[in-house]
Each structure stands twice: as C-alpha cells, then as structure tokens.
N, C-alpha and C positions, 0 to 999 in steps of 0.2 A: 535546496541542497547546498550544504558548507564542501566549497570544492578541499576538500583535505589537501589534494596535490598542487594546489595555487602557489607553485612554486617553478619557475623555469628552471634554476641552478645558473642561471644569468642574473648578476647583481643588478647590469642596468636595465636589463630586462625587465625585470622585478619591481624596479624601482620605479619605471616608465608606466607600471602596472599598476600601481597604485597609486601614481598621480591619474589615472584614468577612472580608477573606480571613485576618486574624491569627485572628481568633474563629474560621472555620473549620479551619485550622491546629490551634487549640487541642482543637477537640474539640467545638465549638459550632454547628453548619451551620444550626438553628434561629435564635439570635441571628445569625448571620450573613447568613440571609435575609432577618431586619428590617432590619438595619442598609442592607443593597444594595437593598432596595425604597424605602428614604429617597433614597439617590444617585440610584436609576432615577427620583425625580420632579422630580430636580433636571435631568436627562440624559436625557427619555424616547426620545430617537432613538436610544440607545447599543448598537448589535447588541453589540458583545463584554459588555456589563456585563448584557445579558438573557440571554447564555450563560450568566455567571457566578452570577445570580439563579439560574437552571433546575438547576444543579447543585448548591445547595445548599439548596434546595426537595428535591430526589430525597434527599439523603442526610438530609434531617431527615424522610423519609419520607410527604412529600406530594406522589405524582405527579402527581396532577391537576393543582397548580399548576407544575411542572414543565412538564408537558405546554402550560398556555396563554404559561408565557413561552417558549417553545420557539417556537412556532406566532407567538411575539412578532419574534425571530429571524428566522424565515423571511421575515416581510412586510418585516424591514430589510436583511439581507442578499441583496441580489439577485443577486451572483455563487455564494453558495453557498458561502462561503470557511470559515463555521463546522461545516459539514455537521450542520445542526439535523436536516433529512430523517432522516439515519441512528440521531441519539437518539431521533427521534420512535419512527423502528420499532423501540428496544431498549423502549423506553416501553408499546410495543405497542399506540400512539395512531394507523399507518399501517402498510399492508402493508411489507413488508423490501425496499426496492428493488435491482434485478436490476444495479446499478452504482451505485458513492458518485460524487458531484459531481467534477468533473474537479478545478476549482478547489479542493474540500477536499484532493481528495492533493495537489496542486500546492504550496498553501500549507504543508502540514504539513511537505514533506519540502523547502520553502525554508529553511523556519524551522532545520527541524533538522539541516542539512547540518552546522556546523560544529562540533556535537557528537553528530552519526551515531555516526560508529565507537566513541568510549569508549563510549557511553552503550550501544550495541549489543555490541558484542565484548568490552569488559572488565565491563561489568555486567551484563547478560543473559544470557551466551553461548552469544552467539551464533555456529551452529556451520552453516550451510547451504552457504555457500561450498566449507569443505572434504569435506564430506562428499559431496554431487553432485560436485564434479569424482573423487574416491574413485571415486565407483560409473560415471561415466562412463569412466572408467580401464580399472577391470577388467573394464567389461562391452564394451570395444573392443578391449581387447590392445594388443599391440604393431603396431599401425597406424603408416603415416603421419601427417603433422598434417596435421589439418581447411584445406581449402582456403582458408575464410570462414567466420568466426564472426558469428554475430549477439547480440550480449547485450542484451536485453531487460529494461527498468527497472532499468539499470543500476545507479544508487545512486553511491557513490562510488567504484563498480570493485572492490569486493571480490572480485567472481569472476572478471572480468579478470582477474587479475593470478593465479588458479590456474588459470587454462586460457592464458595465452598464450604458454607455450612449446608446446603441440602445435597453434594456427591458424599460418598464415600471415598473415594477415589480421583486424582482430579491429573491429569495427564497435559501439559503442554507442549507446543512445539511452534515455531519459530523459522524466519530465513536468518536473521540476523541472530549472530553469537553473543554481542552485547546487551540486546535487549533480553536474550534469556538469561544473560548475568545478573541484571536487573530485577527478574522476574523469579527467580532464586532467592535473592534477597529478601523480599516478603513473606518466605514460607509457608505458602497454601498451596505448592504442587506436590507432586507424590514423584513423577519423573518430570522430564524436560530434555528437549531433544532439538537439535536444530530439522527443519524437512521446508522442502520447497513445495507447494502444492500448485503449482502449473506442472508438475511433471506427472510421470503416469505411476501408478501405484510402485512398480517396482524400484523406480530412480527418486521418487518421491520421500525417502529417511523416517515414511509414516509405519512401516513396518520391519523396521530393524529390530534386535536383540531379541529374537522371539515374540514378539507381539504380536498378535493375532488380528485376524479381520476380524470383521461383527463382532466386535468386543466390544462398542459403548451404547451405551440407550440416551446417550444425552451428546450432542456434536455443537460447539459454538463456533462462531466466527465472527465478533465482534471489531468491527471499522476495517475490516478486511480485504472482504471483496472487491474493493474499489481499485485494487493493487493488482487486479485480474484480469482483467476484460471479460472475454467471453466465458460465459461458466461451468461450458460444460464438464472440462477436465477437472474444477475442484469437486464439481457435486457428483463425478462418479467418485472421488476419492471416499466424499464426507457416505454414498454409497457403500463404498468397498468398508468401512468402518465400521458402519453403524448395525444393531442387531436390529428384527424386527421390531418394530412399535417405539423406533428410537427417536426423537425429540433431536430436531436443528433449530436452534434458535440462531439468528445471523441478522446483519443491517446491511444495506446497499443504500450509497447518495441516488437520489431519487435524478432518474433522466428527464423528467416532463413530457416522454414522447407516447406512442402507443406501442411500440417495440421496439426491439434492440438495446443498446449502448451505444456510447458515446465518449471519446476521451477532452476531457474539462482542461480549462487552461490551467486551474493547477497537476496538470498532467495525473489526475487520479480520473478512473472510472465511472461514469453512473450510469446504472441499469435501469431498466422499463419495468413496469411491474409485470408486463405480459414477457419479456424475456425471463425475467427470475421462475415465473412459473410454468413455462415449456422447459425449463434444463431443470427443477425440479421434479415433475410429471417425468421425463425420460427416467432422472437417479432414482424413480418409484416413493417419492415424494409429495405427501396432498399437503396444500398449504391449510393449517388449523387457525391462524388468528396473524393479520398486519396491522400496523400502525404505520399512521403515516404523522413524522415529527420533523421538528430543527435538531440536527444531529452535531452542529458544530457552529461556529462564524468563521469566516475567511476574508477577509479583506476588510472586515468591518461589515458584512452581508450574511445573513443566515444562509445555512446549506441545510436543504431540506433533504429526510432519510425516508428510508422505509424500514420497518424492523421487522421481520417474519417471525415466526411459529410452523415447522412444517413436522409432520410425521413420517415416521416410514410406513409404507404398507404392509401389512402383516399376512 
C-alpha cells in the first residue's frame, strides 16, 4: 500500500523520514528504525510514520517493537485506513480477524487504481480474468447469453470485458470509487455502483435505486474473495442476488490446508477448498466444476488459486 498521507506536516520530520526509508532501501531497516523513531518525536501524532516505524522494527527483527508501534497505529487511525489489526495478526500479537477493515481495502485499491492493470497483468500475471471466463465457457457450452450478469469487486473491469459478449446485461459494483472510474472507462457495464460486500444486504449498496434480489443467473467475483476472510457474509449476498439456476463463477488463493482460511503475509486471504464449499452448501450453492491454477506471481513465486463453477439450487 502507497501510504498517501506520508506526510507529518513537520519539514524535519519529513525529512528525517526519508533519510530513513533510503537506509531502508539500502539494506539497513535497523538504522532506519533509529532514524524514524527521531521523526516520530518530532511528529508523535503521525499514523503513517508509526506504520512505517512497525515495518522496519519487523525487518530488523524486532517484533515486539513492531508489535507496540502497531498497537501505536491503531489508537491513531480510527478509520482503519492503515489495516494495522491485520499486521498485528501476521505478528501473531491478535487473533486473525474474520474480515480486514472496510476502509483498508477501500484505501488500498483508491490508491492503486491507476496503476492496477500494469502493475497486475504485465508484472505479476496476472491470469484470473481469462481463465474463469475459460472454464465458465466450457463448462456451459453453447448456451444462450446470461440474461444479468453481476460482477462482484469489479476492479477496473478486467472480467467484464471477457464475459460481455455472452450477458445481456452486465451490472458492476465496487468498494473503491476510483477503480469503478476506471471501469467506466472501458464500456462494457450497463450500471456501476460503489457496495461493500462484507456488509449484510441492507448496508451492503448491492440493492439501492430499486434493484431487486434474484435478479441475476450469472454472479462473478473475480480476484476477490481474498479481500474477505470468512465467506459466509459475501455468499449469503452473492444468495440474496442470485435467481434459481444462477451460475457463480469466483477464484479464491488456494490455502493448502484441509479447512478454514488463513491470512498470507501479503495481508490477502486464502481459502481451503473444504471452507469455500460448506459457506457455499449453507448460500444453497452445489459446486459444478474447480480448477485448480497459478492465479498470479508475488514475490517472484507463483500463487496458486482455485477457480469454481457453482449453481444455485433450484
């Protein structure tokens, strides 16, 4: 995450600040940590610069202080915008919470809208788009097209735009405002709406302006999930949506366990196959067809996915 607000409003604050992050850079997160505990006395209010303290604390190998400028964070950021909660639990200073801060994914994918796609598809590649529309393909046949599509955390439409010649209709929705500006852009939706889908149907923005439940036979959620933890709250949504006989297609980073979830040091999600399919079995959901793929690189290391096919029961 680009801390937007890396800025104390202290010049030598600021400035002490970024002789720190070069020493970091360089290969020094020790000296780096003296250096930004000098700025944090000049700047003690500073949530982004007690982010930046915590991180170079953990890489010079000192959790514990890690752990209290963290907990420093928390008490400053009261939207949650840094998502300290979620380092705390890689830290393993709090249990792993069952959902990350609304406002951390919100911020994160403001920031990075307008270099999503290179930074995603020509550096990572990232390959989830083509590959769920792939497997929804052939595991439908030569069908008609989908009456109503729902695309689910849309992004900047990357999957729109391989599934919109078989809807009629193609419906996205979004936390972040900037990626559905993005996602505008391309013109293959029909609406577009900001909605939070950890929230419960009615706080959730998935049925404002008269929209209706059971209004789609097609529900996507492409590189999503991951942003969720636990699932039960989005698959009652992607439920509350969907008409009988309606088609989820969706990816989760694969957990390697036998159940549950798990939150990854890049502070995203991955799910178990046997967790994806008990919160789909509850939303009245039978899985019809998974694949199991490389859904992206991170670090220079393939991240392996799962992609479903699931129906609704009729």
């Amino acid at each position: 995450m680009q801390l937007t607000q890396f800025s104390s409003g202290d010049v030598i604050a600021d400035r002490r600040a970024d002789y720190a992050r070069m020493l970091a850079e360089s290969g020094d997160p020790a000296a780096a940590a003296e250096l930004m505990e000098q700025a944090l006395e000049l700047a003690p209010a500073w949530a982004a610069g007690w982010l930046r303290f915590a991180e170079y604390l953990e890489k010079a190998g000192n959790g514990d202080g890690a752990i209290t400028a963290l907990r420093k964070v928390q008490e400053l950021d009261h939207e949650e915008i840094f998502g300290a909660r979620l380092k705390l639990a890689l830290l393993g200073a709090i249990d792993v919470p069952d959902q990350p801060p609304s406002r951390y994914v919100e911020a994160l994918f403001d920031d990075y809208a307008d270099r999503f796609e290179t930074a995603l598809v020509e550096r990572l590649d990232y390959s989830v788009p083509e590959k769920l529309s792939a497997l929804l393909k052939r595991y439908r046949g030569e069908c008609g097209p989908f009456r109503l599509a729902i695309d689910l955390g849309c992004g900047t439409g990357l999957f729109g735009v391989e599934i919109r010649s078989v809807v009629e209709r193609l419906e996205g929705f979004d936390l972040s405002v900037n990626m559905l500006a993005k996602a505008e852009e391309k013109g293959v939706y029909d609406f577009l709406a900001r909605a939070d889908l950890s929230l419960d149907a009615e706080g959730s923005g998935l049925f404002v302006d008269g929209l209706s439940p059971h209004r789609a036979d097609l529900l996507t959620a492409a590189d999503v999930l991951m942003y969720l933890g636990d699932l039960e709250a989005p698959f009652s949504l992607v439920s509350k949506l969907s008409d009988r006989g309606a088609y989820f297609a969706f990816s989760v980073e694969d957990a390697g366990c036998d159940d549950g979830f798990h939150l990854a040091p890049s502070l995203r999600y991955a799910h178990s196959e046997a967790h994806v399919r008990r919160r789909l079995a509850a939303a009245g959901f039978d899985v019809a067809e998974l694949e199991r793929t490389v859904i992206r690189m991170d670090g220079g290391k393939p991240v392996s996915g799962i992609l479903f096919i699931a129906v609704r029961k009729g």
